[in-house]
C-alpha positions in Angstrom: -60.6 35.4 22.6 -61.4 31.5 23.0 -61.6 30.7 19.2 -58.4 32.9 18.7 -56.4 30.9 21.9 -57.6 27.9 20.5 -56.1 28.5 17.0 -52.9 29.3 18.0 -52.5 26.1 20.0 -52.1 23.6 16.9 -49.2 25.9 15.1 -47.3 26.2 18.6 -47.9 22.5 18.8 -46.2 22.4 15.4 -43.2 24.7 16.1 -42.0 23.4 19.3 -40.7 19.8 19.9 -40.1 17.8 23.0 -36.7 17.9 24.4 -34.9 14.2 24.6 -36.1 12.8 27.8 -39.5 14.3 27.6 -39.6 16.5 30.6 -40.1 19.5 28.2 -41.0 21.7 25.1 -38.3 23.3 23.5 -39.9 26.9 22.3 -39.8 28.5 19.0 -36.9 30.3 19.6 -34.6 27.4 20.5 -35.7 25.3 17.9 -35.0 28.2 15.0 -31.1 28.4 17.1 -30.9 24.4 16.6 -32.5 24.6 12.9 -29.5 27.7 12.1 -26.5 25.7 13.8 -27.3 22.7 11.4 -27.9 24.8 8.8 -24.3 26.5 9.2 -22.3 23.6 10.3 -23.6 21.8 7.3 -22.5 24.7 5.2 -19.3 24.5 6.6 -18.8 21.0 5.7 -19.5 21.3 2.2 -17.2 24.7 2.1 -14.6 22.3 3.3 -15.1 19.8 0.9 -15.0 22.4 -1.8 -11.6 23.5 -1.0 -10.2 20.0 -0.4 -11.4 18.9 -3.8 -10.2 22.0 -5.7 -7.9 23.7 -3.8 -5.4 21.5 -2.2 -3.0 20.2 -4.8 -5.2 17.6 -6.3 -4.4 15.5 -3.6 -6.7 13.2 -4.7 -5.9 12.8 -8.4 -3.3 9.7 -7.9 -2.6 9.1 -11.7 -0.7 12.3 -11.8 2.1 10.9 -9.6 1.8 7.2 -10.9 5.4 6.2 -10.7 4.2 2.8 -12.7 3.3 5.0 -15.5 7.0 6.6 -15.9 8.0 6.0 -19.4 12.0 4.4 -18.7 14.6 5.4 -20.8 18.5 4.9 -20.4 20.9 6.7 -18.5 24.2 8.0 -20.3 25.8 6.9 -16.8 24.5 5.2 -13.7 25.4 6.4 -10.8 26.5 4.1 -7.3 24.0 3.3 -5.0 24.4 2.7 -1.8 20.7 0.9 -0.1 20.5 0.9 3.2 17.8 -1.5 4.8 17.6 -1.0 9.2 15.9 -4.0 10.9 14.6 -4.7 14.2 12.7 -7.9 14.6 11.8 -8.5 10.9 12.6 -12.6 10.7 9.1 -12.7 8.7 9.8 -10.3 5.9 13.5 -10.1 5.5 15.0 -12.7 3.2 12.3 -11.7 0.9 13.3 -8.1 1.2 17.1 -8.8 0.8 16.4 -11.5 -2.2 14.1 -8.1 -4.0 17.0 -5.8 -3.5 20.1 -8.1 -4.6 18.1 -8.9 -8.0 17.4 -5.5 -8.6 17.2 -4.6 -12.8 20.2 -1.4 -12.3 22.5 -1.1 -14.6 25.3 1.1 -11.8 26.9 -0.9 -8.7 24.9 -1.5 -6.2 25.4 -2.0 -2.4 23.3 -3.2 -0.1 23.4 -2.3 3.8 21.4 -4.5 6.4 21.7 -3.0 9.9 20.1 -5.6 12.7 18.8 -3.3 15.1 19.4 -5.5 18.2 17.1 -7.8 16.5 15.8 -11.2 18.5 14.6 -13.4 16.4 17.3 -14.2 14.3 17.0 -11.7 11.8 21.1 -10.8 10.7 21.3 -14.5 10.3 18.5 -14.9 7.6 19.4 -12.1 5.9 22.6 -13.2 5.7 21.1 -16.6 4.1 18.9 -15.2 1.7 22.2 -13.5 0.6 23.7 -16.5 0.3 20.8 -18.3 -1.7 20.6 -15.2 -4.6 24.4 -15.7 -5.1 25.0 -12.2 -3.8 26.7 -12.3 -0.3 29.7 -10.4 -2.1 27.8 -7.2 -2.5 25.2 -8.0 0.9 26.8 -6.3 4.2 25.0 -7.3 7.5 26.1 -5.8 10.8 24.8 -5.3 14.3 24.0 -2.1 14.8 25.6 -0.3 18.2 23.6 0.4 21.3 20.7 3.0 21.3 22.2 6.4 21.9 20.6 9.0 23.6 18.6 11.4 21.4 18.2 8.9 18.3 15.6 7.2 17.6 16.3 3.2 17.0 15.7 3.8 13.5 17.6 6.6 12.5 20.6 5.4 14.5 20.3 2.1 12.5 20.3 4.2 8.8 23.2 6.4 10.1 25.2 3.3 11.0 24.4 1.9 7.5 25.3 5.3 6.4 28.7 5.6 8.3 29.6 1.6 7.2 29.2 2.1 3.3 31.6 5.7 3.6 34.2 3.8 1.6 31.6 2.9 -1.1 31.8 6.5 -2.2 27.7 6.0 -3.1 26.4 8.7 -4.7 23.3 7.9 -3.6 21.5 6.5 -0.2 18.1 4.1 -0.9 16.9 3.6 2.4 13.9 1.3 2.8 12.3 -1.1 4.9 12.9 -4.3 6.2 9.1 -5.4 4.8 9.2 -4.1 1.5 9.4 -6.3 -1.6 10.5 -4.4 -4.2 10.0 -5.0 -7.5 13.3 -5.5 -9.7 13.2 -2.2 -11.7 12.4 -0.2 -8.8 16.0 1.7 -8.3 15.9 1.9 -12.0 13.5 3.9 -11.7 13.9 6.4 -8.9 17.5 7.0 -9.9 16.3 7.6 -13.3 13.5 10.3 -12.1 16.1 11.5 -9.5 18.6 12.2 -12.3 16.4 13.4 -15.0 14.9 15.9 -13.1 17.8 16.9 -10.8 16.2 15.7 -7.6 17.8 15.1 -4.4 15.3 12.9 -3.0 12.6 10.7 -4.2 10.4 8.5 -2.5 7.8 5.9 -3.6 4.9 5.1 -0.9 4.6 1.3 -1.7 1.7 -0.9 -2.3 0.2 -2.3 1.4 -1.9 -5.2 1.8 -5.9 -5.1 2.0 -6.6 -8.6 2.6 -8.7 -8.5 5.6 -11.5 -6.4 6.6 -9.8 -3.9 9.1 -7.0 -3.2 5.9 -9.9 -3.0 3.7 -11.5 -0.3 5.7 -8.5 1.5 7.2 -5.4 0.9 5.2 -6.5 2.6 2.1 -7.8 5.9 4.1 -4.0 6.2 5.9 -2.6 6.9 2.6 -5.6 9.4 1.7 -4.7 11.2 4.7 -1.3 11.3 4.1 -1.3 12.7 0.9 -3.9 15.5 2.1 -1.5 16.4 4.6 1.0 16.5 2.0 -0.2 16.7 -1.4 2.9 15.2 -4.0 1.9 18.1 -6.7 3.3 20.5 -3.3 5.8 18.5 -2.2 7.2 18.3 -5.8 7.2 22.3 -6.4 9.7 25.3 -5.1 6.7 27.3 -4.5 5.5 25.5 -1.5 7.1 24.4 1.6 4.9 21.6 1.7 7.4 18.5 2.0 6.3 14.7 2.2 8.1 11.6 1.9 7.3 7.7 2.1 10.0 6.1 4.4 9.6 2.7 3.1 11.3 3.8 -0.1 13.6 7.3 0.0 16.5 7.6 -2.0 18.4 10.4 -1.1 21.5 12.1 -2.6 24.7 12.0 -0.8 25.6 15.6 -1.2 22.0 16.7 -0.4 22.8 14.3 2.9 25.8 15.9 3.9 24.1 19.8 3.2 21.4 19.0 5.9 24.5 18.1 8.0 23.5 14.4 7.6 21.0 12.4 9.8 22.3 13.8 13.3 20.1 16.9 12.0 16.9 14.7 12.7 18.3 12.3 15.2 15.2 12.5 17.5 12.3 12.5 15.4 9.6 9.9 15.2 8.5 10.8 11.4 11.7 10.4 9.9 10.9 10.6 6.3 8.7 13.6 6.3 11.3 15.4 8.4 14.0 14.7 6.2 12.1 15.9 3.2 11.8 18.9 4.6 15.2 19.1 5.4 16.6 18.8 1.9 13.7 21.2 0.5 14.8 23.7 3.2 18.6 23.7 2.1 17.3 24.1 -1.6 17.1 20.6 -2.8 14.4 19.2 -5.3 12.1 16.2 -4.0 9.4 14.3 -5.4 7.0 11.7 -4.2 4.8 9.5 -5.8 2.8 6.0 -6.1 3.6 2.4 -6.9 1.8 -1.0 -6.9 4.9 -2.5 -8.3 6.9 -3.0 -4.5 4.9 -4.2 -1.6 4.9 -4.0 1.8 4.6 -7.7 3.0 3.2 -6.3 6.4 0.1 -7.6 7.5 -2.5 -6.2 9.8 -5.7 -8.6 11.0 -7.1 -6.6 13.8 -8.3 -3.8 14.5 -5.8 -3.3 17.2 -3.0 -3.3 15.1 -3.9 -0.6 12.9 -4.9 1.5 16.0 -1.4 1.1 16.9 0.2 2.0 13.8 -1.6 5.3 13.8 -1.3 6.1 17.4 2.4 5.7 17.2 2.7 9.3 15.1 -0.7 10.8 15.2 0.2 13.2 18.0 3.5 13.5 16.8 1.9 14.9 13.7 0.1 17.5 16.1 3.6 18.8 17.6 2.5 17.2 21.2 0.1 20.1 21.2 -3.2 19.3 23.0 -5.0 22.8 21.8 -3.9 21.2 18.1 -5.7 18.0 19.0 -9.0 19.7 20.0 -9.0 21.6 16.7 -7.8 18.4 15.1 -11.0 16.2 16.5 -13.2 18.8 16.4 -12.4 19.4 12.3 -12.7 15.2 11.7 -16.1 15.5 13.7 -17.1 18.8 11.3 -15.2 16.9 7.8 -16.2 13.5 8.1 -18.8 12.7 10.5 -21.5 15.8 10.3 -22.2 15.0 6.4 -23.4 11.3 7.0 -25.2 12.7 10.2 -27.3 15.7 8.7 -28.1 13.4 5.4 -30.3 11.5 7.5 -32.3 14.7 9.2 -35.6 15.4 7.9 -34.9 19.6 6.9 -34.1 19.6 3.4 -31.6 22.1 3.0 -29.8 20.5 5.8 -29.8 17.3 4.3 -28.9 18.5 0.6 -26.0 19.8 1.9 -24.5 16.8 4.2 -25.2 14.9 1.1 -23.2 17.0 -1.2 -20.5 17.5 1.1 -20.4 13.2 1.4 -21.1 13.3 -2.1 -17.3 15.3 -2.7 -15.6 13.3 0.3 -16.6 9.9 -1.8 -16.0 11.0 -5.0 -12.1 12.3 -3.9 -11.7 8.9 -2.3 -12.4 6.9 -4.9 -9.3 7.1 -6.7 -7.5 6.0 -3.6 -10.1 2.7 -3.5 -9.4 2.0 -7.5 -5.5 2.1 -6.7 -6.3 -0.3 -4.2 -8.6 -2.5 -6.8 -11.2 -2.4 -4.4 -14.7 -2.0 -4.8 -16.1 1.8 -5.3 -18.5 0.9 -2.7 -15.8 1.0 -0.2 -15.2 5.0 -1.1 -19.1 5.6 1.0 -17.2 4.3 4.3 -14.8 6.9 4.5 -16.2 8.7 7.3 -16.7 5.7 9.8 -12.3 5.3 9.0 -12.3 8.9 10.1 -14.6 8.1 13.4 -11.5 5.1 14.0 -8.8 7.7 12.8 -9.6 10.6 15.3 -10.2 7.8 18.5 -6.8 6.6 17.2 -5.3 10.2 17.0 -7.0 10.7 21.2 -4.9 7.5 22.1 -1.6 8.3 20.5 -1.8 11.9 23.2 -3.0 9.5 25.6 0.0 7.0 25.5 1.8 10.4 25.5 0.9 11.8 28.3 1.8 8.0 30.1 5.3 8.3 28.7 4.3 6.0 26.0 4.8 7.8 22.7 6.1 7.2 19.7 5.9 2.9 19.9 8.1 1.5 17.9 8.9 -2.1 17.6 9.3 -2.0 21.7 10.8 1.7 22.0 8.9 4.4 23.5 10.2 7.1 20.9 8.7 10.3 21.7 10.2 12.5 23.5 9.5 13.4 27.6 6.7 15.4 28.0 8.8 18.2 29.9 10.5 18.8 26.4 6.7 19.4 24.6 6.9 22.4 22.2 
């Protein structure tokens, strides 16, 4: 009994560990439960990242809606154009804007809309001047827009002003974009091309953004990854999904389509505009497309931390419908995605580790694309997961600034709407 009690001792030893602050053995038992939760959480995560690599629209694949690789050819006619540019506080970016739009490459007449959102810093006035120094003030129309109504939000009020102003232009089409962009000069060219080609009533272009410093480098490049999982352009494009996603800084919409949704009034209160108005047109049976371009640039700069925080907390719990059961499920899936791959490839079981390998393995290699568009270095596609861990903090403080009656920020404007009115 002695030599049998003493033989047992090593292997129980062996099978049972310490718990954390050393007051304790964990038995057998709870260390097999512990060893099986790994086991299937890190299955999970490489399930996931099985069906985000080959079952969600080739999100990832961005060469396959490369707007830069369109082939252009000439229209028989060229329709009016109508752009529409609203601006609140943009005295940095907009002459350079309003210069890109006037010298635009299009062969059709083209009008151009600037509506100064209540603007303090002088922005109507160099907008007007940059105008003025491209020899275009003719064909430039710059107004202050009216007071915030109630329901709108500031920038749909300012593009239905701009839509309202240029009636007697008869445009057939509306290019809305923002007052940061530089566009490149064939860039209506082009989207009025695609849009007629192909019978769309609205296409939209997500625009090169900078990655200068180290918070863009690190976070810039995964908000358009996220955004196209959400909303994967190969199911935005077809009639078989109702998958609908649009890039507001460059949307050019037909007016007929327009006028079927019953025109921006339809959306008047939501924060993401552009996605919402896709959906709108694809709803009422009209054709969209959305795709890539290095070509036009957003100008926008963003060297802190903070100030990417703030652009995703403005619509990440928008995104989530105000629904704090869809946040849970939302954090808990980032921690499950992003973060237990990295964590359980540095644990010492084997077929744990395999597997959070693999599953990072996937999540780099589906990133990497977005990095190359970005002529970054593929080193940069391994640090996906720590722009997650910033993403889903980001995503907790955009329901917190809700929940203060701080949603929705927006250039000074607490956009989203009263918490009593939550769906």
């Amino acid at each position: 009994m002695g030599k049998s009690g003493g033989s047992v001792e090593p292997l129980r030893r062996e099978l049972s560990f310490r718990t954390p602050n050393g007051g304790g053995r964990l038995g057998i038992g709870t260390e097999w439960g512990v060893s099986l939760l790994a086991l299937i959480l890190a299955v999970l995560s490489l399930l996931i990242w099985v069906v985000l690599t080959f079952f969600r629209g080739a999100f990832w694949q961005l060469l396959a809606f490369d707007d830069d690789t369109l082939k252009q050819e000439s229209l028989e006619r060229w329709p009016r154009v109508v752009t529409i540019v609203p601006a609140r506080d943009e005295a940095e970016f907009i002459a350079r804007t309003v210069e890109s739009l006037v010298k635009q490459d299009y062969p059709g007449r083209l009008r151009v809309v600037v509506v100064d959102d209540h603007s303090e810093d002088g922005t109507g006035a160099l907008a007007r001047e940059a105008a003025a120094r491209a020899g275009a003030a003719e064909r430039v129309l710059i107004f202050e827009g009216a007071a915030l109504e109630s329901g709108w939000t500031g920038k749909l009020l300012a593009m239905q002003q701009g839509v309202e102003s240029a009636g007697a232009e008869e445009g057939e089409y509306f290019w809305f974009t923002d007052a940061d962009i530089e566009h490149a000069p064939d860039t209506l060219r082009r989207v009025v091309e695609r849009a007629e080609k192909d019978k769309l009533d609205l296409v939209s272009l997500m625009v090169l953004s900078q990655v200068n410093s180290l918070p863009e480098r690190l976070l810039i490049p995964p908000f358009l990854y996220f955004f196209l999982k959400l909303y994967p352009p190969s199911w935005t494009a077809s009639r078989k999904w109702k998958t609908a996603g649009a890039a507001g800084g460059c949307v050019l919409l037909c007016r007929k389509a327009l006028e079927r949704i019953g025109g921006l009034a339809a959306i008047r209160g939501e924060v993401i505009d552009d996605c919402t108005l896709a959906r709108a047109v694809k709803r009422t049976g009209g054709g969209i497309w959305m795709g890539l371009t290095r070509k036009s640039v957003s100008l926008r700069t963003y060297m802190s931390f903070t100030e990417i925080r703030d652009l995703i907390a403005r619509t990440a719990f928008t995104q989530l419908g105000y629904s704090w059961l869809a946040l849970a499920g939302t954090m808990l899936g980032m921690l499950v995605t992003y973060l237990l791959p990295v964590i359980f490839t540095f644990t010492a079981r084997p077929v744990v580790w395999r597997l959070g390998l693999a599953a990072w393995a996937l999540m780099a290699i589906t990133y990497l694309p977005t990095v190359r568009f970005y002529r970054m270095s593929p080193l940069w596609a391994a640090a996906l997961p720590v722009a997650a861990a910033f993403y889903t903090y980001a995503t907790w403080l955009s329901a917190v600034r809700y929940w203060l009656g701080r949603g929705g920020q927006w250039k000074g404007r607490a956009q989203a709407p009263a918490k009593s009115s939550a769906q």
